[in-house]
C-alpha positions in Angstrom: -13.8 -59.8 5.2 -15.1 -55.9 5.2 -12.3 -53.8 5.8 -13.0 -51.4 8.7 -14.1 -47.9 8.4 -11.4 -45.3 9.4 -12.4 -43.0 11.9 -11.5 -39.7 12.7 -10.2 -40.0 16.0 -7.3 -37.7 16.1 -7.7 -34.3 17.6 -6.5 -31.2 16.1 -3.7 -30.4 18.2 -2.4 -34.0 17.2 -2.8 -32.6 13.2 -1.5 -29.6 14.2 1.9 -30.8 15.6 2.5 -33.4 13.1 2.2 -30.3 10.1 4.5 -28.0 12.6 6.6 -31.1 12.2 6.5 -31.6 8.7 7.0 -27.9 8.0 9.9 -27.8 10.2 11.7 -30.9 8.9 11.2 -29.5 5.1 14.8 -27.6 5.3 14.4 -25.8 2.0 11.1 -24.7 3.3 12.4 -23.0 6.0 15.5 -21.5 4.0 13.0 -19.9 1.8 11.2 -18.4 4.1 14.4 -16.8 5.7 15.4 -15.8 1.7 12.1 -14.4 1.2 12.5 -12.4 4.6 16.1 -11.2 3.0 14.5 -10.0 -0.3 12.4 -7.7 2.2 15.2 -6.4 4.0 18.5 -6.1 0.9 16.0 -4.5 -1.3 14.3 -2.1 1.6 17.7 -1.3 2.2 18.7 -0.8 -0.9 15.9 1.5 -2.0 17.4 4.3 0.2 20.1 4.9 -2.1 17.2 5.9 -4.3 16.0 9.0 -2.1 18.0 12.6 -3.4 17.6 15.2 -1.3 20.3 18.7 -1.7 19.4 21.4 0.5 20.8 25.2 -0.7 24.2 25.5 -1.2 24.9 21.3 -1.6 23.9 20.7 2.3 21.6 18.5 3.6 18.1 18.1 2.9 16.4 20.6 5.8 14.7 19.2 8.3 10.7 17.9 8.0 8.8 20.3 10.4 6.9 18.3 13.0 3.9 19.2 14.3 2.0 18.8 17.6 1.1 15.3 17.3 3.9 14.4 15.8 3.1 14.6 12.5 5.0 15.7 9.4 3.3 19.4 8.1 4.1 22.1 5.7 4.4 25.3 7.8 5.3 27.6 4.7 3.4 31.0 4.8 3.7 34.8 5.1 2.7 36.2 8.3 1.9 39.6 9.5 2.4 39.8 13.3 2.7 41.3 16.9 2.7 39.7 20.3 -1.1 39.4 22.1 -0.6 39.1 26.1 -2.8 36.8 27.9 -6.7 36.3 26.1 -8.2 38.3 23.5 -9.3 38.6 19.7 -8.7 40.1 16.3 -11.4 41.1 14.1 -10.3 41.7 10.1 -12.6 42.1 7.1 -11.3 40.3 4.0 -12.2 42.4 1.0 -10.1 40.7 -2.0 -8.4 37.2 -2.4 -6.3 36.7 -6.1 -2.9 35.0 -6.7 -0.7 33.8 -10.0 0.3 30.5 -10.9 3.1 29.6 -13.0 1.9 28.5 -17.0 1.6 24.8 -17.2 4.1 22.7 -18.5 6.3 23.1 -21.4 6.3 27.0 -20.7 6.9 27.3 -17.3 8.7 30.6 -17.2 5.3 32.1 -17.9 2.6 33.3 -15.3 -0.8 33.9 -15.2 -3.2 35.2 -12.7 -5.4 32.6 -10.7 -6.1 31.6 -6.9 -5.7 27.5 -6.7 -8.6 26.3 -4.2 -6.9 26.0 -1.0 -5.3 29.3 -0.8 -5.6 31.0 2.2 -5.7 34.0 4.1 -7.5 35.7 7.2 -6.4 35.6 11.3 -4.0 33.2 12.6 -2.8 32.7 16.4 0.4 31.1 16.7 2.8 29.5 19.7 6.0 31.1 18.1 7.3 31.5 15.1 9.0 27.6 15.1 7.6 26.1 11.7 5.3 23.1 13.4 4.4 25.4 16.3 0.9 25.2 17.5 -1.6 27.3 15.9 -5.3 28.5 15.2 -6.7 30.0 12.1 -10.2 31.9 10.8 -9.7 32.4 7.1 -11.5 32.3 4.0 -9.9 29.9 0.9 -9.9 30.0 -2.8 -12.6 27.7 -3.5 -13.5 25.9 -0.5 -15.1 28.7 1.7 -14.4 30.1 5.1 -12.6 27.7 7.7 -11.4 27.2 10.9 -8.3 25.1 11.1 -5.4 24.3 13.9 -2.8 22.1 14.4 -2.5 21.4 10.6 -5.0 18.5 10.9 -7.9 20.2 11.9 -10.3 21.5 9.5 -14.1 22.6 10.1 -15.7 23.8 7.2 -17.7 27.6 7.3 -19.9 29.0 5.1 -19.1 28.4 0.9 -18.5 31.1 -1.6 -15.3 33.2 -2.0 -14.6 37.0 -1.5 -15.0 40.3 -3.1 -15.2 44.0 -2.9 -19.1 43.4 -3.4 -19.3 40.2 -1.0 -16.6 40.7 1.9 -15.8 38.3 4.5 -15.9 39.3 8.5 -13.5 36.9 10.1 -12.5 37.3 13.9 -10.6 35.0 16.2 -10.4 35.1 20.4 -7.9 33.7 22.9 -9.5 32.7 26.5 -6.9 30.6 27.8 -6.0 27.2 25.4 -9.4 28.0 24.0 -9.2 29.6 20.8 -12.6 30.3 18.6 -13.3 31.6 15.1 -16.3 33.2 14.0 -17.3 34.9 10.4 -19.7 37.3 9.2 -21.3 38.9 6.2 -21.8 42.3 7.5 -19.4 42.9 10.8 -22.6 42.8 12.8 -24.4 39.5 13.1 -21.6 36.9 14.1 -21.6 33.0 13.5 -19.4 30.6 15.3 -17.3 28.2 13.0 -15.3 26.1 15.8 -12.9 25.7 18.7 -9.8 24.7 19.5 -8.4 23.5 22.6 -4.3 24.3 22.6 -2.9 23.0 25.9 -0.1 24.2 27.0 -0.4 27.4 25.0 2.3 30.4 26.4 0.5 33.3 28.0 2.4 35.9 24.8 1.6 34.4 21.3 2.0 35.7 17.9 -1.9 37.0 16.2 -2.1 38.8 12.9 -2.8 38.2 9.1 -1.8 35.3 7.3 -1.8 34.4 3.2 -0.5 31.4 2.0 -0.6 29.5 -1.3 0.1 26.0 -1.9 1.1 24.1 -4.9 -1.2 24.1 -7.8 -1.0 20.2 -8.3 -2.1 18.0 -11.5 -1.8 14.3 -11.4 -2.1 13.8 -14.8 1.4 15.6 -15.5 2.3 14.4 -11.8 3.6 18.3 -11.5 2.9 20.7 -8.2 3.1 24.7 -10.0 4.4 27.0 -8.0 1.6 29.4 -7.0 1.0 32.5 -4.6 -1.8 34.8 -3.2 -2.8 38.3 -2.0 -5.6 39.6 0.1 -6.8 42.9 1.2 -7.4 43.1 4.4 -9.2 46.2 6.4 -11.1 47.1 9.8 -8.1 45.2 11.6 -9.4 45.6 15.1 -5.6 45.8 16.5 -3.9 48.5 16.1 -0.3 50.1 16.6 3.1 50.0 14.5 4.5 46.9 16.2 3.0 44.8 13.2 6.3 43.0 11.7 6.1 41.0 8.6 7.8 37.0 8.3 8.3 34.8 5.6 7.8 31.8 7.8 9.5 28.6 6.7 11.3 30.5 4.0 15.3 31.5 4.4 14.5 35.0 3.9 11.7 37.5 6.2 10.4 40.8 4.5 8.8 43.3 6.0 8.6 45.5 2.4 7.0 45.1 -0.5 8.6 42.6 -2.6 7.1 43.3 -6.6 9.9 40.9 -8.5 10.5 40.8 -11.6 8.0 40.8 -14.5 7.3 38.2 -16.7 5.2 38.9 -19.9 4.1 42.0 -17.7 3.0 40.0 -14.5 4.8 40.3 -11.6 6.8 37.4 -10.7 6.4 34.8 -8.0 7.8 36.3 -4.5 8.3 34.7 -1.3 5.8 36.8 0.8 5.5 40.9 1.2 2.8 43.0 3.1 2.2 47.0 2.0 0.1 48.6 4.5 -1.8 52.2 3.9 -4.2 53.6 6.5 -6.3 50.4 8.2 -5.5 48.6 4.7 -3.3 46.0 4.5 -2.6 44.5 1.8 -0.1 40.3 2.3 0.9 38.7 -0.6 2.0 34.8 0.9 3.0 31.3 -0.5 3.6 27.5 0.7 0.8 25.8 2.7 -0.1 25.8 6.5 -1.0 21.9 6.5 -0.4 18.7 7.2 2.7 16.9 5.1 1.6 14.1 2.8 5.2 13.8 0.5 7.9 15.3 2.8 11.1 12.5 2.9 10.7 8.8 2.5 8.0 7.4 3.9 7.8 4.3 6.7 6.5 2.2 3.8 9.1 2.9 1.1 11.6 1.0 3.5 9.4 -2.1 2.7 9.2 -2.0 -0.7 11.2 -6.1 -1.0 7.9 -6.8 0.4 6.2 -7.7 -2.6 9.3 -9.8 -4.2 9.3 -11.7 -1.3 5.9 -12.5 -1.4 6.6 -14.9 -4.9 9.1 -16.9 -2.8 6.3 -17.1 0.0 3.7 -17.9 -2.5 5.6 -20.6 -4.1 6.5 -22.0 -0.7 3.1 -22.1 0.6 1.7 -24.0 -2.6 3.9 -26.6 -2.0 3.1 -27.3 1.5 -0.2 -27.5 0.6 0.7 -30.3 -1.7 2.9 -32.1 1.4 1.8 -35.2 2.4 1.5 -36.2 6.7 5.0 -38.0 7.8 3.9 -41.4 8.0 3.8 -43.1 11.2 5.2 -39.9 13.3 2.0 -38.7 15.1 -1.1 -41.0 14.0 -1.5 -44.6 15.6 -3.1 -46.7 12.8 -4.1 -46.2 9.1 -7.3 -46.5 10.6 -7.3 -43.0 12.6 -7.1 -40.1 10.1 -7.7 -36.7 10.6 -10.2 -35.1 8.1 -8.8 -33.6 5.1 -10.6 -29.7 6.4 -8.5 -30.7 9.4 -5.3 -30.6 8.2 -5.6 -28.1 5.9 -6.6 -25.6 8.5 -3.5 -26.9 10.6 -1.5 -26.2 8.1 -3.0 -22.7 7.4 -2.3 -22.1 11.4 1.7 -23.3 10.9 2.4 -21.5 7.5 0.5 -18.2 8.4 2.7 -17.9 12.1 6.0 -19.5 10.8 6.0 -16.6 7.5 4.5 -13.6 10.1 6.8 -14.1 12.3 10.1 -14.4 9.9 8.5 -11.4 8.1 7.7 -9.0 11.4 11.4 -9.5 11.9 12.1 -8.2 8.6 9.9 -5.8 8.5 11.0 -3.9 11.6 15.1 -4.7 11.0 14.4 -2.9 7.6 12.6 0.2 8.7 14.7 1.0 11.9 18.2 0.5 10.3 16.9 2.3 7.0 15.8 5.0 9.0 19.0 5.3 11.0 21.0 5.3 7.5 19.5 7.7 5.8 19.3 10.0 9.0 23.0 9.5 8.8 22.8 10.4 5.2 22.1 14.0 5.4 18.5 12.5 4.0 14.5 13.0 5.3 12.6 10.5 6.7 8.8 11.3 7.1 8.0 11.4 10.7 5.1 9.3 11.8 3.3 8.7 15.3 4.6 5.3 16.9 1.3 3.7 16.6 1.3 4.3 13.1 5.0 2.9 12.3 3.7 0.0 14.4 1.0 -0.7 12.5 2.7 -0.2 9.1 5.9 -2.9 10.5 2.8 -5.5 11.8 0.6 -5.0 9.1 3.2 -5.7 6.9 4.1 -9.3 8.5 0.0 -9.9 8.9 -0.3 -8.7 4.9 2.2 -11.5 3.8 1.2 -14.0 6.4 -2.5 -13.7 5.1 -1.0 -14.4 1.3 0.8 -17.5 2.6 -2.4 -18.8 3.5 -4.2 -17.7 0.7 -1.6 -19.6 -1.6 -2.1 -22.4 0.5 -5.7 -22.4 -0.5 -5.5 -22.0 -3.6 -2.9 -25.6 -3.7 -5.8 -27.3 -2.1 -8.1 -26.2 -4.5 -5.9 -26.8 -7.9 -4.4 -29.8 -7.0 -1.6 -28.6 -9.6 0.9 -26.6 -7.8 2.0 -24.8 -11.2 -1.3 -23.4 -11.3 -2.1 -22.5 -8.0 1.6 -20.6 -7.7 0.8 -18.6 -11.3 -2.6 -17.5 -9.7 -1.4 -16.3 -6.3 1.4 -14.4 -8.2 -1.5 -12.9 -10.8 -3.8 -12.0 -7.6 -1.6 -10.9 -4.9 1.5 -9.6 -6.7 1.0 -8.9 -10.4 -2.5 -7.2 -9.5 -0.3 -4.7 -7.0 2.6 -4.2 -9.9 0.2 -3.2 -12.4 -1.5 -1.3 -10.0 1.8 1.3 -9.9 2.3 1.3 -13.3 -1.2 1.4 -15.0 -3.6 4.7 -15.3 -4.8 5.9 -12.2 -8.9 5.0 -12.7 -7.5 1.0 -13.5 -4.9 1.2 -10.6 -7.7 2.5 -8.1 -10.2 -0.9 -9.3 -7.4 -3.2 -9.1 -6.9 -2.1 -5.4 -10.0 -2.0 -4.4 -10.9 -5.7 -6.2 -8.2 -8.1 -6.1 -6.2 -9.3 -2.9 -3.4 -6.5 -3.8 -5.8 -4.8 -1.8 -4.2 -5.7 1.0 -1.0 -3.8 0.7 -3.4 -0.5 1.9 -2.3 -2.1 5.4 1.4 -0.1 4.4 0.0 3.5 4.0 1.7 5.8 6.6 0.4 9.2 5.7 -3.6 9.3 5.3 -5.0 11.7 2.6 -6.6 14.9 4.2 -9.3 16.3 2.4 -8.4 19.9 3.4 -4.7 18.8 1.1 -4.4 18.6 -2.8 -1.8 16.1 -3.6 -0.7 13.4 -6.1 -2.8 10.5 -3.8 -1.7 7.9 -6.2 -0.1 4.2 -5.9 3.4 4.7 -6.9 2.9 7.9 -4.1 1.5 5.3 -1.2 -1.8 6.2 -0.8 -4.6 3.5 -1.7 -8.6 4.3 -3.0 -9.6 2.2 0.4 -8.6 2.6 3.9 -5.6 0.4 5.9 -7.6 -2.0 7.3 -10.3 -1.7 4.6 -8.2 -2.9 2.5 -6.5 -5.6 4.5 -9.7 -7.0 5.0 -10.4 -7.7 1.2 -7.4 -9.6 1.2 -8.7 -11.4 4.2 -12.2 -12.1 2.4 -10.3 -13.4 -0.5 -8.2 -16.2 1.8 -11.5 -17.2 3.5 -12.9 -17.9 0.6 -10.4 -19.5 -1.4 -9.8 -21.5 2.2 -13.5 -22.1 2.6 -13.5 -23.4 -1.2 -10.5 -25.6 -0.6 -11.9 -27.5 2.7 -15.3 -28.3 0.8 -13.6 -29.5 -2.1 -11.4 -31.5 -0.1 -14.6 -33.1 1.6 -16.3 -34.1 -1.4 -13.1 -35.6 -2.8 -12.9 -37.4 0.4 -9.3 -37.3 0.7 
């Protein structure tokens, strides 16, 4: 007699329940979930013992300035100053721009002269004085051209080239309302407009004058930032009047003298900021950076560093769910009515990718809130980030390791050997991401732009700003493709090693 042909006449949500069931009723499953979620939070935790901040004197690390959206921004710079009523506009010619830069590594008690490439100077229009006070600014850099930039995020480029007695720069800025504009010229004549910036709420007094500021001359290979500084000549200042006053903004000293230091190998030292003025010539020497903060305090990802540990419990848990056979009896009716093999694969995908997102997004926003509050309490500085942005770091975080559950899952299907499939889920998603922070930067870059380690991109809190030299790099938390860009290589990877999976599973027939 010919033995009848099963059919596949349960539905999915029948499959789907009887793997939520079989998940469920696998105890050490479900405790190793909950472990793996514990690894995020102990070692998060624990990290912050790592951060070591002293402010002068032994006090507390000083306070990240916050900018208008909330950002985290350098607001370090010299500024010469007087109060502007209502609208108006400053016009300054810029005929010199030259700075020092401390002698690189192991002799750095030496100077020599040099202007690093985003040192500035020119016209800035300020709230107040607050560091992270709104702000507009015409000036021309050290190797990137004139600019107009506000609000520390803002950048629009000008014309290229630099500045000298032979080539000076026209720069002028104007106040009509919250509307502040910059312009530049080559001759003081024939005016182009670089930008605009809209300021609401902008005080009817505000602070205009002549600004220099250097930041730090930074080399990844050596992961060192030099300390550097800059001075510009400035004439044909439009303003006039002895109420200019000079500040060392950001700095724990203002000077409104010239401030020479002491010489080293017959340079002048480093000083924090000075201005000499002589006729209509003035003549600022600045340092620090008016930009936006990329490695002020520990940042919103650093609290979920257990992440990745965690992830080998998850992987090795999702492997063997793979490899879990149906509970006999509990949802189907015969022998006769099974479910196709794709089917409960992608059931299973559905329970393991909502059961470990959700036990993770738990973590992942226990860890950074009471990390935060502890170190806060600690005298220590947390990098202040926009809501959305801590939101999407904590989700991200529980979609990034729910994504790997499934792709682990996958890769069971496909091996059929669970040793296997657990060693290459732990090569793609965590080794790849390991070696990534410890290898040269040009291999660390490939290996997170190729493999699923990818993925962790979806962590980076503070994006890279072009107008901002830094040490973008790994171990720092910045990542060659974008947050989502690089979540969704990890995603192409699980579809693919999913796709894979179900069409072997077809052709096996099982």
């Amino acid at each position: 007699m010919m033995k009848p042909k099963r059919t596949d006449s349960v539905g999915f949500a029948q499959v789907l329940r009887s793997e939520w069931t079989t998940f469920c009723q696998a105890r050490g499953s479900l405790i190793a979930m909950v472990v793996a979620a514990l690894v995020t939070v102990l070692l998060g935790l624990a990290a912050t013992g790592l951060m070591h901040c002293e402010g002068p004197n032994g006090s507390a690390c000083p306070p990240v300035p916050i900018g208008p959206g909330g950002e985290a921004v350098r607001d370090k710079f010299y500024f010469v100053h007087q109060p502007l009523a209502g609208d108006g506009s400053m016009t300054v010619r810029v005929t010199s721009l030259s700075g020092l830069i401390t002698y690189p590594p192991p002799n750095h008690d030496q100077i020599v002269p040099g202007v690093v490439p985003w040192a500035k100077a020119g016209i800035m229009i300020k709230e107040n004085m607050k560091q992270g006070s709104a702000y507009a600014a015409m000036m021309i850099t050290g190797s990137h051209g004139t600019r107009m930039q506000y609000n520390f995020t803002q950048d629009t480029a000008g014309s290229p080239g630099g500045v000298s007695a032979q080539s000076p720069r026209w720069l002028r800025l104007t106040r009509s309302g919250d509307i502040l504009t910059g312009y530049e010229s080559t001759d003081g004549t024939r005016w182009t407009q670089i930008g605009t910036a809209h300021l609401v709420g902008l005080p009817a007094t505000v602070q205009i004058g002549l600004f220099v500021t250097s930041p730090g001359d930074v080399t990844v290979q050596e992961h060192a930032s030099r300390l550097t500084q800059a001075t510009a000549t400035f004439d044909h200042v439009s303003l006039h009047g002895n109420r200019w006053t000079g500040t060392s903004v950001g700095s724990l000293q203002d000077k409104s003298a010239p401030s020479v230091g002491n010489l080293i190998n017959g340079v002048p030292a480093l000083s924090i900021g000075s201005f000499n003025r002589s006729g209509d010539t003035f003549t600022v020497t600045g340092s620090g950076d008016v930009a936006p903060g990329t490695e002020e305090g520990w940042t919103t990802e650093r609290f979920l560093i257990g992440t990745v540990f965690g992830l080998i419990v998850v992987i090795i848990v999702a492997v063997f769910f793979s490899t879990s056979g149906r509970l006999p009896g509990r949802i189907y009716a015969s022998e006769q009515a099974n479910p196709k093999p794709g089917r409960v694969l992608v059931a299973k995908a559905i329970v393991i990718s909502l059961v470990t997102f959700t036990i993770q997004l738990v973590a992942a926003a226990i860890t950074v809130q009471l990390g935060k509050h502890i170190m806060l309490s600690n005298g220590k500085t947390v990098q202040p980030v926009a809501p959305l942005i801590e939101l999407r770091v904590v989700v991200g975080t529980a979609a990034l390791v729910g994504v790997v559950a499934v792709f682990a899952l996958a890769l069971g299907a496909l091996f059929q050997r669970r040793v296997v499939a657990v060693i290459v889920g732990f090569i793609l998603a965590v080794l790849s991401f390991i070696l990534a922070n410890l290898a040269p930067l040009a291999v660390s870059q490939w290996l997170l732009r190729l493999t699923p380690a990818a993925g962790f991109a979806i962590q980076q809190s503070i994006p890279e700003y072009p107008q901002v030299i830094g040490l973008y790099t790994p171990p720092a938390g910045y990542y060659p493709l974008a947050p989502w860009a690089g979540f969704s290589v990890l995603c192409g990877y699980t579809a693919l090693a999913l796709g894979l999976a179900v069409f072997q599973l077809h052709r096996r027939g099982t």
